[in-house]
C-alpha positions, 0 to 999 in steps of 0.5 A: 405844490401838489397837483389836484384832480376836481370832478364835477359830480353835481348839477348847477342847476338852481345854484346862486350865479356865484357859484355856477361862474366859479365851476367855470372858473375851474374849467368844469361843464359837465357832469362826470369832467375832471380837471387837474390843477395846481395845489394854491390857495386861490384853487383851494378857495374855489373848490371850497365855494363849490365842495358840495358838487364836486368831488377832489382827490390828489 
């Protein structure tokens, strides 16, 4: 599997809890933070609940 690069590029702020513990779960806190993860369905799922503030590239 492929390796994928998230960015947070958007706050949290007034967000439903659901997604604020999902961009925790991907390991995002701040603005600007990248991550790196593995290419699974489980990670797609998550950046899909999230797409509108982050931004991915592989």
């Amino acid at each position: 599997m492929a390796v994928i690069k998230i960015k947070k590029v958007k706050s949290a702020i007034k967000r439903p809890g659901d997604q604020k513990k999902t961009l925790l779960a991907l390991g995002l806190k701040k603005i600007g933070q990248v991550v790196e993860h593995q290419d699974s369905p489980s990670i797609l799922g998550m950046i899909n609940k999230v797409k509108h503030l982050v931004t991915v590239t592989k």
